[in-house]
C-alpha positions, 0 to 999 in steps of 0.5 A, a space after each residue: 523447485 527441483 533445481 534447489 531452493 534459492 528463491 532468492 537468490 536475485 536479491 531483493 523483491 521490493 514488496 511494497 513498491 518503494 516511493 523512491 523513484 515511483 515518479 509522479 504521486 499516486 495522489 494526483 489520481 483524484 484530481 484527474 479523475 475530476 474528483 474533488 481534490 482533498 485537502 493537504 498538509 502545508 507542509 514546511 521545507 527545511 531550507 525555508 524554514 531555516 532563512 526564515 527563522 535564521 536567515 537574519 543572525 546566520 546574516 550577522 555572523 557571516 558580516 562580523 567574520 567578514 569585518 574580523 578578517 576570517 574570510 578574507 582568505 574566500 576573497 584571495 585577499 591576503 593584505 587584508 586591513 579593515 579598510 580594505 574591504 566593504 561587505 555590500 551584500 549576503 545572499 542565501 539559496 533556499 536549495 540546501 542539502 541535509 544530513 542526520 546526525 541523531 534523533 534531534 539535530 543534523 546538518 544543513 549544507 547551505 549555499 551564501 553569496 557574499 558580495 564585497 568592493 575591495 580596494 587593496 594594492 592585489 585586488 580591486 573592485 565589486 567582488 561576489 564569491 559563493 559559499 558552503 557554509 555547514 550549518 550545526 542545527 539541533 532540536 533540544 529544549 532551545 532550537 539551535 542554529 550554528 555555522 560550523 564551517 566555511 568553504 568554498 566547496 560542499 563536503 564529502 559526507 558518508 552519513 544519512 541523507 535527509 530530505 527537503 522534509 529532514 526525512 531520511 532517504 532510505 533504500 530498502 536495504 539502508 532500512 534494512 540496516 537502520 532496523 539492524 543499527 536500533 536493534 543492535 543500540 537499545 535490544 542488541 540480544 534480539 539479534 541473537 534470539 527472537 524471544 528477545 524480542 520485545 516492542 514494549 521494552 524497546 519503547 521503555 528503553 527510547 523512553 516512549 509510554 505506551 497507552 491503550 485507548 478507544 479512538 473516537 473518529 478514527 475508524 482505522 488509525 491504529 496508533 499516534 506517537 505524541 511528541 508533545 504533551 497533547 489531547 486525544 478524543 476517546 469512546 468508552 468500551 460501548 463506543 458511544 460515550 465521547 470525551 477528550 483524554 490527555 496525553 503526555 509527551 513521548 507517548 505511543 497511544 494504541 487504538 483499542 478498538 484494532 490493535 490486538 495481540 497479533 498486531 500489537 508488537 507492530 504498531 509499536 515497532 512502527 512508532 518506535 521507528 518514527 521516533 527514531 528516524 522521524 523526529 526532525 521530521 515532526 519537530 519542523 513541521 511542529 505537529 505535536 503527534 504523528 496525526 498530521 491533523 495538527 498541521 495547517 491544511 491548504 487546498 487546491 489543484 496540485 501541480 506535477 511539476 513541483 508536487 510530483 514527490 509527496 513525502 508522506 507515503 515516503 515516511 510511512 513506507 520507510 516506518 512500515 518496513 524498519 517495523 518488519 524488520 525489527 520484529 523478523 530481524 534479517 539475521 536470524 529470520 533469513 537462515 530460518 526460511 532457507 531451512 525451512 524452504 529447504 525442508 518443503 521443497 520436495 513435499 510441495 509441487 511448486 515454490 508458492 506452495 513451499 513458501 506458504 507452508 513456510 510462512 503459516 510454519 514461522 507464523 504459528 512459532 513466532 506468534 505472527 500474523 500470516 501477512 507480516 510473514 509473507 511480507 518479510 518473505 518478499 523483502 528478503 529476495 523469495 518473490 514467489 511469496 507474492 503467490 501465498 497467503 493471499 486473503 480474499 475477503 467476502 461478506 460472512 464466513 466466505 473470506 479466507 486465504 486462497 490456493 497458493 500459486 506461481 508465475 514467471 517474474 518478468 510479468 510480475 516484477 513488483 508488487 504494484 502489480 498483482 494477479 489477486 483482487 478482492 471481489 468487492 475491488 474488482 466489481 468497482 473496476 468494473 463499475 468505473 474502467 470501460 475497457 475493463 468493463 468492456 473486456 469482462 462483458 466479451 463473456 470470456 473470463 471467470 473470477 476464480 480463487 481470487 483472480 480473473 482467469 480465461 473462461 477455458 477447460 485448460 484453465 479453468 474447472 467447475 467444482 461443487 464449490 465454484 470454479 478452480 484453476 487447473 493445475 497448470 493454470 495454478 502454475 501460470 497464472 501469468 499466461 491466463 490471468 489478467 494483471 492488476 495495478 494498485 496504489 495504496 487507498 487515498 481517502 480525504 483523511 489520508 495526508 492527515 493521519 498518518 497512522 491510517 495507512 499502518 496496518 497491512 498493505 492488502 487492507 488498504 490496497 485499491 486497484 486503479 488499472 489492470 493489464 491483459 495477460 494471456 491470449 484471449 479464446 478465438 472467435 472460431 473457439 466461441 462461435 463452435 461452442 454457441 451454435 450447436 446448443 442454442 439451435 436445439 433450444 426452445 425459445 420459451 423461456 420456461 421450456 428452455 429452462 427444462 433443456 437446460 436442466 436436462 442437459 445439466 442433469 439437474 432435477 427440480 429439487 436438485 435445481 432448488 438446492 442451488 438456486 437456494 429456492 423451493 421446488 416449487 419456484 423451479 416448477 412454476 419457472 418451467 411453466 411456458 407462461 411464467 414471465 422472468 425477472 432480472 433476480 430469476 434470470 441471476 438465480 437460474 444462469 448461477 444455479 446452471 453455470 450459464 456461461 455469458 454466450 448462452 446467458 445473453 440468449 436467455 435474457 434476450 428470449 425473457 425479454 429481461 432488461 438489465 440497465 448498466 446502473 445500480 444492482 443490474 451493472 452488479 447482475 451483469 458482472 455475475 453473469 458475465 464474470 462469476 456465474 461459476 459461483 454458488 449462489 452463496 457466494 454470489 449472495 455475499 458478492 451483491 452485499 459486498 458490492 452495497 446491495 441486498 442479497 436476493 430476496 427468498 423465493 
């Protein structure tokens, strides 16, 4: 931070990880975990499509420019006379290239072979030229399909190139740009001034209503854009009353059961982008809406080879960003964070710690949510805000934004990997990645302020609220945390509705590996910190509980205060004969902070079994990787993981 503010000036720090060049699909995770495979979209390819619907009359206009004499020139026949050629063959390839030319039509750059027997004084015999027909296609109320020219060679083309899908293929910044190009058609003084900045009166200028709804059946989608005149099962404000409601043509319908003032702006950022960049996409697929449920659906086993690009993920990043981009346009949201930034950097001891305050500053003026700042943050170059305004959910008041931190770059480079995890998340990497499981169960690490950090003074601390990083830790979190990979959540109504996958990217995040960072303690380290306590320990369990709490300096009314027990539950647990069950033994390893080395010795000497299933896999984890926490917190660990809390002892 002392040498300047100029977090970004390395360009770029691609925030949701781009599909374009992310090889293989996140979606094959299912299938190659042997789970059963969800059903898809069969989705339609445009060159396909357009032999199909017109590859016969695209046929008959290239035979009467044969037998007019208009491509005699291909053939380098230039005595043409009507006898002199015969047409014997029209073949098309399904390979063609597409370019946007507006929000209904575009080109396709196709490739024909036609095949003539000439007979002329220059030129005799069974001839076969290749050819580059450019084709005019438009969406209108008539779909239309004209050639526009012939060559022998594809045309240079500087326009937007679109997919087999007529998606756009966008690059971060081309979406930066695109977001800039609507602003400049239908609201062109946002760029000037952010309070002209308005959702609702852009969707008005592209024509598109907008609709409040209660979604039935749709627990997270947030909002459809109706191409088509259509109909949409909906709740009344009791959510129980179910009824199907028409919708016409050109509508953005909001879920009023998740969109709110904070995210209402988003939402119809993100549909307005779909109109614009995405209508030929929906028009060749025919779905009157973006809920894709309006497409047939195949089945079955995907193959890598041909289903490596899935164009979905690809459609809903480029709509997520251009919809950030249109609410924090770059032109004036950029210079505002380098002032800003300017102006924390010498209260603050490092950048993430600058950058939050940067963003919940520019959030609180611009009447944002926290994560769409941090978000914007990242897209325009100050990777250090992958540290700040992290949310860690817990069950009750126990969730909120965790200490902002830093790391080196190189170990971070995107955000496919990430140094924070949501305790829920990281209790299912435990439950389902034995190397992950095996590596918590050393006892050498300790969930703490949302990451997974080496057990060790140097790191860590224990405080009245649970554990905390040190400072250096806070600014390192890359040399003692472990690394994780996410992918964006895939569930079986995923493909279908689009608009599942609008809201923030932490919402919908699950973590699928995880990557060791750091140094791991040395056997010497942990073999000098167990033997000197353990040989001076009872080995009845209740008398080594009141060692425990001597060495801790724990009375039984303060031991009760944190096991959340009566002072007369820690009396009978001292007693010699009192018989440990797994929740005691989880209350007093919690209430002491047992680490796992001395934990496992107290369990062994109970003679308490925990089984690698149900609850007890959730017990291991806690005493293995949380037992720095309060019992409050561990309490709405277990519900968030599925289970009861403890009962009340």
């Amino acid at each position: 931070m002392r040498e300047g503010w100029n977090p970004a000036a390395d360009g770029a720090f691609d925030e949701d990880g781009s599909p374009y060049g992310a090889g293989a699909s996140p979606f094959g995770t299912a299938a190659e975990a042997g789970c059963p495979v969800p059903p898809c979209p069969a989705l339609e390819r445009c060159g396909e499509w357009i032999l199909r619907r017109f590859g016969e009359s695209l046929t008959e206009d290239l035979k009467a420019r044969f037998y007019d004499g208009e491509l005699a020139w291909c053939f380098d026949v230039p005595d043409y006379t009507e006898d002199s050629m015969a047409l014997r063959d029209v073949r098309f390839s399904r390979s063609m290239s597409f370019w946007r030319l507006g929000r209904n039509s575009f080109l396709a750059d196709a490739e024909a072979v036609l095949t003539a027997d000439i007979a002329t004084d220059s030129v005799r015999g069974l001839r076969s030229i290749p050819l580059c027909l450019t084709l005019l296609l438009s969406f209108g109320r008539r779909l239309s399909c004209a050639i526009e020219s012939i060559g022998l060679t594809k045309p240079d083309r500087d326009g937007v190139r679109l997919d087999e899908y007529l998606i756009p293929i966008m690059s971060y910044e081309e979406v930066e740009n695109a977001a800039e190009e609507m602003l400049l058609t239908y609201q062109p003084e946002a760029l000037r001034d952010r309070r002209a900045i308005d959702a609702a009166g852009m969707a008005e200028i592209m024509g598109l209503r907008i609709e409040t709804r209660r979604l039935a059946d749709m627990p997270r989608t947030k909002s459809i854009l109706f191409w088509k005149a259509g109909r949409i099962r909906v709740t009344d404000s009791s959510g129980t009353a179910i009824e199907e409601a028409p919708v016409p043509a050109d509508t953005i319908v909001l879920n009023a059961n998740l969109v709110d003032g904070d995210n209402r702006e988003v939402q119809i950022f993100h549909e307005c982008f779909h109109a614009e960049y995405h209508r030929l996409f929906y028009r060749l697929q025919q779905a009157h809406s973006s809920d894709l449920n309006t497409v047939r659906a195949k089945r079955g086993k995907r193959r890598p080879q041909r289903d490596a690009k899935n164009p979905l993920p690809i459609l809903e990043w480029e709509a997520r960003q251009g919809s950030r981009a249109l609410m924090m346009p770059r032109l004036l949201i950029h210079p505002l964070l380098l002032q800003y930034g300017e102006e924390e950097r010498h209260r603050t001891r490092h950048a993430g710690e600058a950058l939050e305050n940067v963003g919940i500053r520019i959030a609180a003026e611009w009447s944002l949510p926290r994560y769409l700042v941090r978000a914007r943050m990242i897209h325009l170059g100050f990777w250090q805000a992958q540290g700040c305004l992290n949310y860690v959910r817990r069950s009750g008041a126990q969730g909120g934004y965790i200490r902002p931190f830093l790391f080196d770059r190189d170990s971070c480079p995107g955000t496919k990997h990430t140094f924070v995890i949501q305790p829920a998340d990281e209790m299912r990497l435990y439950e389902n990645n034995p190397d992950y499981r095996s590596r918590i169960d050393t006892g050498q690490y300790a969930y703490a302020e949302g990451h997974v950090c080496l057990n060790d003074p140097k790191y860590i601390l224990q405080e009245g609220g649970g554990p905390r990083l040190t400072g250096w830790a806070n600014r390192h979190v890359d040399q003692c945390c472990l690394r994780f990979e996410n992918v964006y959540e895939v569930d079986d109504h995923y493909e279908f509705r689009l608009s599942r996958i609008n809201s923030d990217e932490e919402y919908n995040r699950h973590y699928i590996d995880f990557i060791a960072r750091g140094d791991a303690l040395t056997e010497t380290e942990i073999s000098s910190r167990q033997s000197a306590l353990i040989t001076q320990l009872p080995h009845a369990p209740g008398a080594a509980l009141k060692r425990l709490m001597e060495l801790n300096g724990l009375t039984q009314e303060k031991m009760a205060e944190k096991a959340l027990v009566s002072q007369s539950t820690v009396r009978r647990w001292c007693a010699e004969e009192y018989s440990f069950d797994a929740e005691t033994a989880l209350r007093i390893i919690v209430a002491l902070s047992l680490p796992p080395w001395l934990s496992g010795w107290l369990l062994d000497t109970a003679k308490v079994p925990l089984q690698y299933h149900g609850v007890h896999l959730v017990y291991r984890n806690i005493i293995n990787c949380r037992f720095m926490d309060t019992m409050e917190t561990v309490n709405c660990y277990i519900q968030d993981c599925g289970y009861d809390k403890l009962r009340e002892a």
